[in-house]
NURO-89033 format. One line per field, with one value per residue: x, y, z of N, C-alpha, C in turn; residue number from 0. Coordinates in nm, 2 decimals. Layout:
n.xx	X / ...
n.yy	Y / ...
n.zz	Z / ...
ca.xx	X / ...
ca.yy	Y / ...
ca.zz	Z / ...
c.xx	X / ...
c.yy	Y / ...
c.zz	Z / ...
pos	NUM / ...
END
This chain:
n.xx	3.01 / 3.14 / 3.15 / 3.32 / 3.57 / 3.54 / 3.55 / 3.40 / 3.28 / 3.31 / 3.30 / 3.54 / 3.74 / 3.75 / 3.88 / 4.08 / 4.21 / 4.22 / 4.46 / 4.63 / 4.69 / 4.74 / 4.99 / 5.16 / 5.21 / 5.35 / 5.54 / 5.63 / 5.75 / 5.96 / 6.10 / 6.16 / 6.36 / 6.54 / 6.63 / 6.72 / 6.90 / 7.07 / 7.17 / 7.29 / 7.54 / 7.67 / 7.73 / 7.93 / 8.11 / 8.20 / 8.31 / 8.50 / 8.66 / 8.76 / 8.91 / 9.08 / 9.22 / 9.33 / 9.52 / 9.70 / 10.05 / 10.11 / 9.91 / 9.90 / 9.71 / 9.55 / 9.68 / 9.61 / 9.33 / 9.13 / 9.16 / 9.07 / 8.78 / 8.68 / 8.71 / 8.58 / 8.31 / 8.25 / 8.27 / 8.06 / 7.86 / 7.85 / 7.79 / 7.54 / 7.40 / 7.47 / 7.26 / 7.02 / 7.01 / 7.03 / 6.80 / 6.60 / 6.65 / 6.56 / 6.29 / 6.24 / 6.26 / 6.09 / 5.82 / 5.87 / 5.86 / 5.59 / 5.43 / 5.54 / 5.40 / 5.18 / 5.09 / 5.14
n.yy	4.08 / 3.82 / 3.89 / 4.08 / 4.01 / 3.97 / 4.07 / 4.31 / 4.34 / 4.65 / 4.98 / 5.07 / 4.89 / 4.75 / 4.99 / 4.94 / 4.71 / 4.76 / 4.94 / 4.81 / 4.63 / 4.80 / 4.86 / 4.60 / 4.59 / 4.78 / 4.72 / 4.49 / 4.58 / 4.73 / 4.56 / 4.41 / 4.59 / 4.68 / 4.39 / 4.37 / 4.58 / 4.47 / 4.27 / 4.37 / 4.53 / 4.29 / 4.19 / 4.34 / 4.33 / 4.10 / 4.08 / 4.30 / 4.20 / 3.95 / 4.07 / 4.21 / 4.00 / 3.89 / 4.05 / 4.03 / 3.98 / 3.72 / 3.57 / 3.31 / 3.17 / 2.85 / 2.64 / 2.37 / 2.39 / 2.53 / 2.29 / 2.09 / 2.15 / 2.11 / 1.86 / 1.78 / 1.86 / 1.68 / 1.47 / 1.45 / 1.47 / 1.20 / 1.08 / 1.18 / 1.04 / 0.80 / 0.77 / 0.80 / 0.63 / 0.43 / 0.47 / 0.42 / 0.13 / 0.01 / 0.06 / -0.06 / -0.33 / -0.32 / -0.34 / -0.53 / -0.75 / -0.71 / -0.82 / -1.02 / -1.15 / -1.08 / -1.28 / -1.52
n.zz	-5.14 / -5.22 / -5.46 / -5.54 / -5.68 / -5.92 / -6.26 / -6.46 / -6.78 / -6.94 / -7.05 / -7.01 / -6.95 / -7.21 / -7.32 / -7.21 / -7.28 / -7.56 / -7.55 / -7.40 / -7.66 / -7.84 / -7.72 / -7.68 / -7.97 / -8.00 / -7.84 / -8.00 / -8.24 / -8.13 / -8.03 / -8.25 / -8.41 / -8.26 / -8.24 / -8.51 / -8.52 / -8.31 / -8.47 / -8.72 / -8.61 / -8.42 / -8.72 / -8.79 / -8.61 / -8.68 / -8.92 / -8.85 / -8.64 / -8.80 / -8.98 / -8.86 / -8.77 / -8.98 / -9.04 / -8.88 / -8.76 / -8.65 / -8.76 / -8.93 / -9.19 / -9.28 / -9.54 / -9.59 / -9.58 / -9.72 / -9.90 / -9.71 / -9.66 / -9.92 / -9.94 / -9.76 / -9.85 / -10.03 / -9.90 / -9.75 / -9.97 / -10.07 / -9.83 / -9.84 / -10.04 / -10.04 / -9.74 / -9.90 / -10.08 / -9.93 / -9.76 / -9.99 / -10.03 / -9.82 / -9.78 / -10.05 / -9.93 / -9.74 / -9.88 / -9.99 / -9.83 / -9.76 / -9.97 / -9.94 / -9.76 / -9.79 / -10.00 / -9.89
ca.xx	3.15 / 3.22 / 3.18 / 3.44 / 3.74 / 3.53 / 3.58 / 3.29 / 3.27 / 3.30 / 3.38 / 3.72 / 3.79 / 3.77 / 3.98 / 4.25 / 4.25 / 4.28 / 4.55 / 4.71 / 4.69 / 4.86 / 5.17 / 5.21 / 5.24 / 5.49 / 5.68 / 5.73 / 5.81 / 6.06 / 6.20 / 6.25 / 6.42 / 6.65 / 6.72 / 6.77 / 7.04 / 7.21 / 7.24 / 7.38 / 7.65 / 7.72 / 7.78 / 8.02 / 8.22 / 8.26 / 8.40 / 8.64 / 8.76 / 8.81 / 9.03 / 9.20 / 9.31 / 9.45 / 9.63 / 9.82 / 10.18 / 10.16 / 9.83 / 9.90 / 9.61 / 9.64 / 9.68 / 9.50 / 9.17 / 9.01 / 9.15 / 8.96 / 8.62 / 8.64 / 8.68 / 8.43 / 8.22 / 8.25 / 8.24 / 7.85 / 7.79 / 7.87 / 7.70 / 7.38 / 7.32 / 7.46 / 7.19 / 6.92 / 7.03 / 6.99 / 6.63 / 6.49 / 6.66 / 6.45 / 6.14 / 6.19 / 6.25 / 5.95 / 5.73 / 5.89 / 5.80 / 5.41 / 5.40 / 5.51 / 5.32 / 4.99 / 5.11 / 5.11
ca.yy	4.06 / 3.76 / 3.97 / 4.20 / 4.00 / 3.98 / 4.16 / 4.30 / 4.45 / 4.81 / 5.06 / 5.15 / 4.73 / 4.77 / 5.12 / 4.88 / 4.57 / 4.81 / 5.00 / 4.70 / 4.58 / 4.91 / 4.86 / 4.47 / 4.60 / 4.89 / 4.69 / 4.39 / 4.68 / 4.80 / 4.44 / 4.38 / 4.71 / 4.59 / 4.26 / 4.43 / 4.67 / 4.34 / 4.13 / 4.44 / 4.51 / 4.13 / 4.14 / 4.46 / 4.33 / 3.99 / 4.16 / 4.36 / 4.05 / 3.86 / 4.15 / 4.23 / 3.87 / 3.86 / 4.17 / 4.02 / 3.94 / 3.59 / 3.47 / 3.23 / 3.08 / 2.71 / 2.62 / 2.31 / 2.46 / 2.50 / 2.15 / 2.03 / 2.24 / 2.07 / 1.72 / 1.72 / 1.84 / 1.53 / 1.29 / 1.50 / 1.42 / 1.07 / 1.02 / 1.21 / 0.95 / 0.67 / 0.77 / 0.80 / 0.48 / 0.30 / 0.48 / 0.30 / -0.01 / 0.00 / 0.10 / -0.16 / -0.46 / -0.32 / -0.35 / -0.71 / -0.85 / -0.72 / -0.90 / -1.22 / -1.20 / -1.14 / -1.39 / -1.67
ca.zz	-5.11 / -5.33 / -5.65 / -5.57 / -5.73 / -6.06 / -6.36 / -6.58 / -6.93 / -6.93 / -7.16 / -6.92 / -6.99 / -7.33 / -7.34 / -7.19 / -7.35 / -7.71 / -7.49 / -7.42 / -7.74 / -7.88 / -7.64 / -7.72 / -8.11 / -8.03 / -7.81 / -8.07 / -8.32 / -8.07 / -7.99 / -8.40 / -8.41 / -8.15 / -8.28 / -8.69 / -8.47 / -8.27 / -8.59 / -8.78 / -8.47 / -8.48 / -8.84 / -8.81 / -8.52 / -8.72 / -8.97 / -8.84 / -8.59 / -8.92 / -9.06 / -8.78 / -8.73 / -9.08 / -9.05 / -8.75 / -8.82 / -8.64 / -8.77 / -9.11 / -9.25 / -9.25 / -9.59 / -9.61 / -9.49 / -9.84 / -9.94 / -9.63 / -9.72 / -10.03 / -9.93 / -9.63 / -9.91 / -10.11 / -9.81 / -9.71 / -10.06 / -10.06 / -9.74 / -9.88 / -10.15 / -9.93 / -9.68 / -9.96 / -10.15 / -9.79 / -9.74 / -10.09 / -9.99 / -9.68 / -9.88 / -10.12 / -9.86 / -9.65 / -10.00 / -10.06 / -9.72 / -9.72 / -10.09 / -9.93 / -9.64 / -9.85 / -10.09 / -9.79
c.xx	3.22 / 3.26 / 3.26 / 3.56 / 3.65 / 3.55 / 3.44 / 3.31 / 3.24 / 3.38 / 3.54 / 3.81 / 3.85 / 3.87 / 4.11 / 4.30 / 4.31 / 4.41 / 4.67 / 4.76 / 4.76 / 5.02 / 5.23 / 5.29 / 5.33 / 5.54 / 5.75 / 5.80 / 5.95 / 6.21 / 6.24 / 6.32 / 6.56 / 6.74 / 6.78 / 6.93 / 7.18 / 7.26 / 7.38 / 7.53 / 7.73 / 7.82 / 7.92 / 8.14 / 8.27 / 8.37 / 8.57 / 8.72 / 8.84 / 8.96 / 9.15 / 9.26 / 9.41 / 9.54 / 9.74 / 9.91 / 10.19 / 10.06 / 9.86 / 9.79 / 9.68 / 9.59 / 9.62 / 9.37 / 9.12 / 9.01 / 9.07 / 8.85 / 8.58 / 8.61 / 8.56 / 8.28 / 8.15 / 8.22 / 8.10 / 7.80 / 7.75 / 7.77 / 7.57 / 7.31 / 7.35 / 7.30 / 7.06 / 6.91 / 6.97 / 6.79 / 6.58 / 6.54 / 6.57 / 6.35 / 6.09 / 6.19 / 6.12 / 5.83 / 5.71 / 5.84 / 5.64 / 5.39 / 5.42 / 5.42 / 5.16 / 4.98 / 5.08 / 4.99
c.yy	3.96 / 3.84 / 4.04 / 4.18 / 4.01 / 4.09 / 4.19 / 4.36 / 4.52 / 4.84 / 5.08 / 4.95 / 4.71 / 4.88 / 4.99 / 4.78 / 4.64 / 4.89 / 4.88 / 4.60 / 4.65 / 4.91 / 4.75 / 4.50 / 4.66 / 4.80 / 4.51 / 4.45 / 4.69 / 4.65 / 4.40 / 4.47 / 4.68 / 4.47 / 4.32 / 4.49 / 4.57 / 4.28 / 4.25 / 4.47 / 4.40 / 4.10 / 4.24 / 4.41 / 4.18 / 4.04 / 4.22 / 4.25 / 3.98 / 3.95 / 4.16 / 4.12 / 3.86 / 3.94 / 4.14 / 3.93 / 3.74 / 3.49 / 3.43 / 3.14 / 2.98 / 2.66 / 2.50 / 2.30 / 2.42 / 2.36 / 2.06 / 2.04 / 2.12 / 1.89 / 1.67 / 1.77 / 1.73 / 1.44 / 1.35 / 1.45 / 1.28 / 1.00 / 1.02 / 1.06 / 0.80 / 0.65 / 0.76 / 0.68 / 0.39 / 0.32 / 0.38 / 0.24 / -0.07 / -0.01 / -0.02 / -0.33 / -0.44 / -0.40 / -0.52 / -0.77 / -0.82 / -0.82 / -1.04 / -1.22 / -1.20 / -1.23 / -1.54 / -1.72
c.zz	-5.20 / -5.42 / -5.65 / -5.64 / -5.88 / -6.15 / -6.47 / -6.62 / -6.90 / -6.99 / -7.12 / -6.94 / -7.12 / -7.38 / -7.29 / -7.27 / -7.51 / -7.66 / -7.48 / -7.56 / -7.84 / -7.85 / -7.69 / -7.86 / -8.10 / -7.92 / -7.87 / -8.17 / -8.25 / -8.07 / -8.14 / -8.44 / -8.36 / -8.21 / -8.43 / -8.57 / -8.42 / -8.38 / -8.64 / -8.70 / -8.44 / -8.57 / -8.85 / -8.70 / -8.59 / -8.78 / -8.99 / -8.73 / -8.72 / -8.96 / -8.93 / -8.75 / -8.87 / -9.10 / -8.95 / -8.82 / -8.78 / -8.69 / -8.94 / -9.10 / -9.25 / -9.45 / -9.72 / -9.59 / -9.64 / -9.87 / -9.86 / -9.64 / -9.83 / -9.99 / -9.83 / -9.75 / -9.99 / -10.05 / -9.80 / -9.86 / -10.11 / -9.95 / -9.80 / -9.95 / -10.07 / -9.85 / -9.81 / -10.04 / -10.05 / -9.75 / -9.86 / -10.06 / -9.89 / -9.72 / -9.91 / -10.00 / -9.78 / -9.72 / -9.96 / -9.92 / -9.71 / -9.84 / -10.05 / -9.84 / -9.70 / -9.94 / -10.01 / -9.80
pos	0 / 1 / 2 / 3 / 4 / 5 / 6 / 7 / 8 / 9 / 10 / 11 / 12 / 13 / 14 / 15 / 16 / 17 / 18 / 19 / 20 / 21 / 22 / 23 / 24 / 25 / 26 / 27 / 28 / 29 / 30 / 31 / 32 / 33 / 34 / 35 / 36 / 37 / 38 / 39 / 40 / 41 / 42 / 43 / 44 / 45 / 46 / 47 / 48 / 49 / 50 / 51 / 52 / 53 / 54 / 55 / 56 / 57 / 58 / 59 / 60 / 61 / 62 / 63 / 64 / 65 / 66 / 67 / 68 / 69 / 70 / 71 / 72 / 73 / 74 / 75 / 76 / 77 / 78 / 79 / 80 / 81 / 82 / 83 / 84 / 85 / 86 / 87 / 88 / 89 / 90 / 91 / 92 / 93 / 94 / 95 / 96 / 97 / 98 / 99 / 100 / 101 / 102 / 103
END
């Protein structure tokens, strides 16, 4: 009576586990199939949202948009090296304090 919940190796175990192991493969096949179809569908309804927005009589682009692209590009760049200037500062002060402290 215990033994009845157990499971033992048999050939009909093994027919499933490689059965199951068939299905897992065709249904991540199926699910990257799926997702390739959503992105594409995504990318088609962007698309035509985009167009059809500019085709509409009341929508005007705002005409400082690029000029803004460009400058928020310049400040991210500015920061970049900001932020990387400040890392070696950090570096170098870390250095300089072990040097005094093994120097003491």
């Amino acid at each position: 009576m215990w033994n009845a919940g157990r499971e033992t190796s048999s050939p009909g175990t093994e027919l499933s586990k490689n059965q199951a192991k068939k299905e897992k493969e065709r249904l991540i096949k199926e699910l990257q199939l799926i997702t390739e179809e959503r992105n594409d569908l995504r990318d088609r309804l962007r698309f035509l949202t985009e167009r059809s927005m500019k085709n509409r009589p009341h929508f005007r682009p705002n005409p400082y948009y690029e000029d803004l692209e460009r400058m928020e590009e310049v400040v991210m760049s500015i920061l970049h090296s900001l932020e990387m200037e400040n890392t070696e500062v950090h570096e170098n002060n870390h250095k300089l304090k072990k040097e005094i402290t093994f120097s003491k």
